[in-house]
Structure formats: C-alpha cells, structure tokens
C-alpha positions, 0 to 999 in steps of 0.5 A, a space after each residue: 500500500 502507497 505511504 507518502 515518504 516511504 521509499 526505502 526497501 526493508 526485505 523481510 524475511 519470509 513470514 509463511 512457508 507451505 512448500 511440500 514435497 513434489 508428489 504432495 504438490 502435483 496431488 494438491 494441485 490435481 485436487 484443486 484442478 478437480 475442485 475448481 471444474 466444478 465452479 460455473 457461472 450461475 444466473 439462478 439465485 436462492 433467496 436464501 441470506 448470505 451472512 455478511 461475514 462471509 462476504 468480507 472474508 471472501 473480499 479480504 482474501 481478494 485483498 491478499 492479492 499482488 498488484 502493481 507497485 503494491 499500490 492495490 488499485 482495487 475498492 469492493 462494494 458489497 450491496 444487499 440493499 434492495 432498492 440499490 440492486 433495483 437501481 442497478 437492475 434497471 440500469 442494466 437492462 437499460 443498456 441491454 436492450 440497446 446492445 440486443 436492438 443492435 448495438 452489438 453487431 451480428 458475430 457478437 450476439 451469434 456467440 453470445 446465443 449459446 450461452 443463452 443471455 438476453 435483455 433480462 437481468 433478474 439475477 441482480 435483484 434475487 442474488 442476496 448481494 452485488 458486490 461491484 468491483 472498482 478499479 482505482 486509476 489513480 490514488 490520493 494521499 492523505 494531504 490530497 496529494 495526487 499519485 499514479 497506479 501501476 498496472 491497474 487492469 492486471 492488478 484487479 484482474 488477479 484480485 477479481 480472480 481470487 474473489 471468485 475463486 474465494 466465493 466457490 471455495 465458501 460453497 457460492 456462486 456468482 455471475 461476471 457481468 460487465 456494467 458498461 455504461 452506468 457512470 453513476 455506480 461510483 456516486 451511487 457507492 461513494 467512491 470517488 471520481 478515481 475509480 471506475 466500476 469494471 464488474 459487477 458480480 452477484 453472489 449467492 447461493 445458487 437455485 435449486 432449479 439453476 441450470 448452466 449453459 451446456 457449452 459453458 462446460 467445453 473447456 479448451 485443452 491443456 495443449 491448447 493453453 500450455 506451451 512447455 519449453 524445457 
C-alpha cells in the first residue's frame, strides 16, 4: 500500500512457508484442478441470506492479492440493499436492450446465443448481494496529494480472480457481468471520481432449479493453453 515518504526497501524475511514435497504438490494441485471444474457461472439465485461475514472474508482474501507497485488499485462494494440492486437492475437492462436492438453487431450476439443471455437481468435483484468491483486509476494521499497506479487492469484482474475463486471455495456462486455504461455506480457507492466500476458480480447461493449453459462446460485443452519449453 502507497505511504507518502516511504521509499526505502526493508526485505523481510519470509513470514509463511507451505512448500511440500513434489508428489504432495502435483496431488494438491490435481485436487484443486478437480475442485475448481466444478465452479460455473450461475444466473439462478436462492433467496436464501448470505451472512455478511462471509462476504468480507471472501473480499479480504481478494485483498491478499499482488498488484502493481503494491499500490492495490482495487475498492469492493458489497450491496444487499434492495432498492440499490433495483437501481442497478434497471440500469442494466437499460443498456441491454440497446446492445440486443443492435448495438452489438451480428458475430457478437451469434456467440453470445449459446450461452443463452438476453435483455433480462433478474439475477441482480434475487442474488442476496452485488458486490461491484472498482478499479482505482489513480490514488490520493492523505494531504490530497495526487499519485499514479501501476498496472491497474492486471492488478484487479488477479484480485477479481481470487474473489471468485474465494466465493466457490465458501460453497457460492456468482455471475461476471460487465456494467458498461452506468457512470453513476461510483456516486451511487461513494467512491470517488478515481475509480471506475469494471464488474459487477452477484453472489449467492445458487437455485435449486439453476441450470448452466451446456457449452459453458467445453473447456479448451491443456495443449491448447500450455506451451512447455524445457
């Protein structure tokens, strides 16, 4: 995190250790593969509350991710107000109907047809929370003072990740919806000019009649996403 004045290097030694033998390490990391395949994008919500607590532990561990410079460009909102869902619900499908009346060209909505999207957005208002990812393009010090982020889309992008990956760890299921346009998320959330809104995701439990786009399941091979050079 960016201090005023703090521009000296101090190495501290390494605080946590949890290295393992090789044959620990390749089982660890096939049982977390098998584990994370059974993540899904889910649109259909149980309106079951969430504990809050959850949800800040699940921020908290996003928070533990490495950014650019360590500035931590990153700011979660998490909303369960209903009335601010409505307001964001409304503003989506706003925006939706443009994008399906042809905003979005042809290629565009022949790929988005077999995942099954449309104007609709009822997931956010029956998910029990929102939470709203802002990216911060630039930070403030404590006397006003104006500074640069470094590696903004990276930084959030990793942290952005490791929520998600949080939220199915604690058993939940969430949606990655872009918000584009709705400038009013940062005012509507009491963020300054600063950040922008880059996703929203609504989490919660899933329904018990959730289903997932059958396509959403081709993953692409591993030789199509690993080149190896020894």
């Amino acid at each position: 995190m960016y201090r005023k004045g703090e521009v000296s290097y101090q190495p501290l030694p390494l605080p946590d250790r949890v290295q393992m033998p090789d044959d620990q390490a390749v089982a660890e990391a096939e049982r977390f593969l098998a584990y994370m395949r059974r993540r899904h994008s889910v649109r259909d919500y149980d309106p079951r509350p969430v504990p809050e607590a959850v949800i800040a532990a699940c921020i908290a561990a996003a928070g533990t991710a490495p950014s650019g410079a360590n500035h931590q460009p990153w700011h979660f909102a998490a909303i369960a107000d209903p009335a601010m869902k409505a307001r964001i619900r409304a503003a989506a499908e706003e925006e939706e109907r443009a994008f399906y009346a042809g905003g979005a060209g042809d290629e565009w909505l022949a790929a988005l047809e077999p995942i099954g999207t449309g104007v609709s957005k009822p997931h956010l208002t029956d998910a029990p929370w929102l939470i709203v990812v802002f990216a911060q393009r630039y930070g403030m010090t404590e006397d006003g003072a104006r500074y640069k982020n470094y590696y903004v889309p990276e930084s959030v992008g990793i942290a952005t990740g490791m929520l998600i990956t949080a939220l199915h760890h604690a058993g939940l299921v969430c949606l990655e919806h872009t918000p584009n346009p709705m400038k009013f998320l940062p005012e509507m959330c009491g963020r300054p000019e600063s950040e922008k809104a880059v996703m929203i995701l609504p989490v919660g439990w899933p329904a018990d009649h959730a289903t997932v786009p059958a396509v959403a399941k081709r993953k692409k091979p591993l030789d199509a996403i690993m080149t190896v050079f020894r």
